[in-house]
N, C-alpha and C positions, 0 to 999 in steps of 0.2 A: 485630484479627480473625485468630483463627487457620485455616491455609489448609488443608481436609480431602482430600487428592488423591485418597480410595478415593469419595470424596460426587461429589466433581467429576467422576469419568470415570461413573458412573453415569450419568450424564446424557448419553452419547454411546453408544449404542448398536457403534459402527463398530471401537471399543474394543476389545469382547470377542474381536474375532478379531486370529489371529497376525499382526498385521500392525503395526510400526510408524512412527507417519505424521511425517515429518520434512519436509511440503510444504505444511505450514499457508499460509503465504502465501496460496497458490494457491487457497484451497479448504480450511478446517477445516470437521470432521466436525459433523454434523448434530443440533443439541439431538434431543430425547427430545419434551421439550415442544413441544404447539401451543397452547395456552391460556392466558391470564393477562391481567392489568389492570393500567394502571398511571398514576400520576399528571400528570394534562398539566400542564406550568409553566406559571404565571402569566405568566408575560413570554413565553411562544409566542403566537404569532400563525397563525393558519392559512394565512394569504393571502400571508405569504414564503417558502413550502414548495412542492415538487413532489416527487414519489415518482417513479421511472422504473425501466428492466429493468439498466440500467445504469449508469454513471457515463460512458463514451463517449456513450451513448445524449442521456444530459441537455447532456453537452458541448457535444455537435455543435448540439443544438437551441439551446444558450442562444448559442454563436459566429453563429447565422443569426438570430438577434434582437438580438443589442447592436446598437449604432448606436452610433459615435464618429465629431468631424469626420476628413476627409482630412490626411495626416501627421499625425496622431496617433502616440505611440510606444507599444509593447506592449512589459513583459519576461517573455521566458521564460527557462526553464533546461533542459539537456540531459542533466541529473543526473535522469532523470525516468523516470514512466512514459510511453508513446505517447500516452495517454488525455489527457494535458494537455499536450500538444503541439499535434501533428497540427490539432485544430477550433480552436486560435487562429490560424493561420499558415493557415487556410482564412478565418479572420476579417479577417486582416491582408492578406491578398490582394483580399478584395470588397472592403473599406473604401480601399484603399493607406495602409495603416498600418505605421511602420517599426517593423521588430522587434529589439530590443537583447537581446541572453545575458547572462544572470545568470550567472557561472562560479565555479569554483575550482578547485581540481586536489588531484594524491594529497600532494602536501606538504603543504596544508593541511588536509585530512584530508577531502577531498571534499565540506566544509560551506558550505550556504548559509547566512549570516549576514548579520546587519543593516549590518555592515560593509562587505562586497562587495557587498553592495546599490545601496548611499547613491551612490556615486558615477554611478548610473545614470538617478539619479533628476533631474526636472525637473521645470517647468510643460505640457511637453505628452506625460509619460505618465499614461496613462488607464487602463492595467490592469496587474496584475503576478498572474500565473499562481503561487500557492506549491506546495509540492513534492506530489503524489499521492500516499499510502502505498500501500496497499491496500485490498481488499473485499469483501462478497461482491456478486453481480449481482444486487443489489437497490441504489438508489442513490437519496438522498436531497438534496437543492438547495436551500441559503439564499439569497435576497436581500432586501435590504430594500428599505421602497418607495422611498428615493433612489435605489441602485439599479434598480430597477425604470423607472425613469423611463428608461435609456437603452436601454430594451430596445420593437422593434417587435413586436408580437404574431403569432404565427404559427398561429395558432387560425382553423379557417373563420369566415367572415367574421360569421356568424347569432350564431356564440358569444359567450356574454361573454368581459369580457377585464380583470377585476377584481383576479383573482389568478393567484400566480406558474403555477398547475396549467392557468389559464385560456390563459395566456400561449403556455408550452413542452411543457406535460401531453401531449396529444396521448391521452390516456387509455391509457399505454404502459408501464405499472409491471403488474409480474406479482404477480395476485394471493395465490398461495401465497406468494410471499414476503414479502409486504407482512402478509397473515396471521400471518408467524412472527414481525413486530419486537416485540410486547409481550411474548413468548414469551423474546427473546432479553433486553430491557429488564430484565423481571425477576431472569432469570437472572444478570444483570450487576449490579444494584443493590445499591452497597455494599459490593461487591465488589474493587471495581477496584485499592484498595491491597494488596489481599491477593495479587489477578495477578499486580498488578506488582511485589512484594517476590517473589513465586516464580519469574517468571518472570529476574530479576536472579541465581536463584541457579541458575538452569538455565543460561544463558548464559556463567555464571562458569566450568564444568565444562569446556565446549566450547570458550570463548579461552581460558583457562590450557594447555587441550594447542595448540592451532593457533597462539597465540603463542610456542611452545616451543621449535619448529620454523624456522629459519633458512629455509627450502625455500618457505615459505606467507608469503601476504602478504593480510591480512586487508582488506577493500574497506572503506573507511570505520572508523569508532572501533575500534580494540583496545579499549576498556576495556569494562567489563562492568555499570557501573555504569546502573544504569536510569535514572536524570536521561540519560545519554549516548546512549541507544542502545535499540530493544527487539530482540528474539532470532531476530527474522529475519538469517544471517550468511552471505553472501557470500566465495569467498575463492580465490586460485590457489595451486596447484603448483608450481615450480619442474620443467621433464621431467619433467610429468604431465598429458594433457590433461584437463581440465573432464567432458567425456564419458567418458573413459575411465575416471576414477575413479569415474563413478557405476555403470556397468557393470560395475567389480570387485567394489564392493559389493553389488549386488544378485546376485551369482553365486552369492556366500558368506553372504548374510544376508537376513532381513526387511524391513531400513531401508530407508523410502522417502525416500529426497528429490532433486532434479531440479541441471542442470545447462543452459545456454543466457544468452541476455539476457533473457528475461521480463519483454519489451515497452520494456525500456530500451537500445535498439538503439544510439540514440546517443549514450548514458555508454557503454557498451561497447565501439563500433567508435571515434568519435570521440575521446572522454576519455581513455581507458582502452588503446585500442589492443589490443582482446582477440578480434579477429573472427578468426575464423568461431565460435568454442566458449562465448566470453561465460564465466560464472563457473559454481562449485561452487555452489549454495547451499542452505542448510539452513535451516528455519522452525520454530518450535520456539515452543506455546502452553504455558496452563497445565494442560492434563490431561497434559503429557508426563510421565514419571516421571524422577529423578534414576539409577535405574538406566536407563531408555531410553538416557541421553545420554553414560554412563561403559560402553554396551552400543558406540554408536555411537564414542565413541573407539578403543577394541577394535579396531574394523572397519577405522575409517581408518588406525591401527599396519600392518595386515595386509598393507592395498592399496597404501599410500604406498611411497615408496622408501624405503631405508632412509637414515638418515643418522647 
């Protein structure tokens, strides 16, 4: 499938003005589309699903409904966002459940792996939290009914309590968003190789200069390959703060993109040892153009030190 980038930004209205948006992560810009249909899979189930406003939002509900015996073990990891933290370690606290770190550090390339896993594992861990990417504040919940079974229902009491919506729902999912997922479904279907071959050669533009540089040190994968990595990048300066780089660039340019810990407070202060300013980082989808991103290395030559 070949990837049409003048068809694709069509469809983003946010586009057409001078602005551009290098903070994807946070928040990509707004399809065009509110309408469309789309095939529901035969192997979905309706009754393992709940829709909510958030993904904190589902979290929190789903940590106040598991039930596991006392000392039971939970692992988490600190390579994370807050959102899949925080309501286990509220879960592990009403339960007395101990909680074991899934870790690894910048020599290993900050990767959780089934390797550093394994040794944590036993007969009395009951949940292992994997890693959160990101989203937008529309948020979607699998379990199945095995699952389901360790969960008490937090539905008034009149309610059924049959499915997962019955369970955690709390009727808490925003409708306009929920309105837009066939909108976005479509728009994605069939798609995805095409993204993700584009988005592999976006990415390639952006490390080939940040790995150049003796002075930056890239948070996770250097490599740009799309099995590795997607194009959200992270990265420090060398006597340059985080903030201040993004302040030089926006003095002299369009490009947005943000600086902080963004919500991974403890890969950041703990892991990382990067507090108070947390990282550069830059998020980069497939409406971005290849001039955008050889626009934005420009910007960083200008602001960076020299070396």
């Amino acid at each position: 499938m070949t990837f049409d980038i003048s068809k694709a930004r069509e469809h983003f209205p946010a586009l057409q003005q001078d602005q551009v948006f290098f903070d994807n992560a946070g928040g990509s810009q707004t399809l065009a589309s509110l309408g469309a249909s789309y095939h529901t899979g035969s192997q979905s189930n309706t009754n393992h699903f709940v829709l909510g406003s958030s993904t904190t939002q589902l979290f929190m509900n789903l940590s106040a409904s598991l039930q596991f015996p006392s000392a039971s073990e939970i692992i988490l990891s600190k390579m994370e966002h807050e959102t899949n933290v925080k309501p286990w370690l509220f879960m592990a606290e009403r339960l007395n459940l101990t909680v074991k770190w899934w870790e690894s550090s910048k020599e290993d390339g900050l990767k959780l792996t089934a390797a550093n896993l394994k040794p944590l594992l036993n007969d009395k861990v009951k949940f292992v939290a994997c890693t959160h990417v990101y989203g937008p504040h529309i948020a979607v919940l699998y379990a199945s009914d095995s699952a389901q079974q360790h969960m008490k229902p937090m539905s008034h009491y009149f309610n059924p309590t049959k499915t997962l919506e019955d369970k955690i729902g709390f009727a808490g999912s925003n409708y306009e968003c929920v309105q837009s997922i066939p909108a976005i479904v479509d728009y994605l279907s069939g798609a995805f190789p095409a993204i993700t071959e584009r988005e592999g050669k976006l990415q390639t533009i952006l490390l080939d200069f940040l790995n150049s540089r003796p002075d930056i040190t890239v948070l996770g994968s250097t490599s740009a390959d799309n099995k590795e990595r997607v194009p959200t990048i992270s990265f420090t300066v060398k006597g340059m703060s985080s903030k201040a780089i993004v302040a030089e660039a926006e003095k002299i340019s369009n490009y947005g993109f943000r600086w902080g810990h963004f919500y991974s407070k403890r890969l950041c202060d703990e892991v990382l040892g990067l507090e108070p300013e947390g990282v550069t980082r830059v998020s980069m989808v497939h409406y971005n153009t290849e001039e955008e991103i050889k626009g934005l290395v420009e910007v960083l030559r200008k602001v960076l030190p020299q070396v």
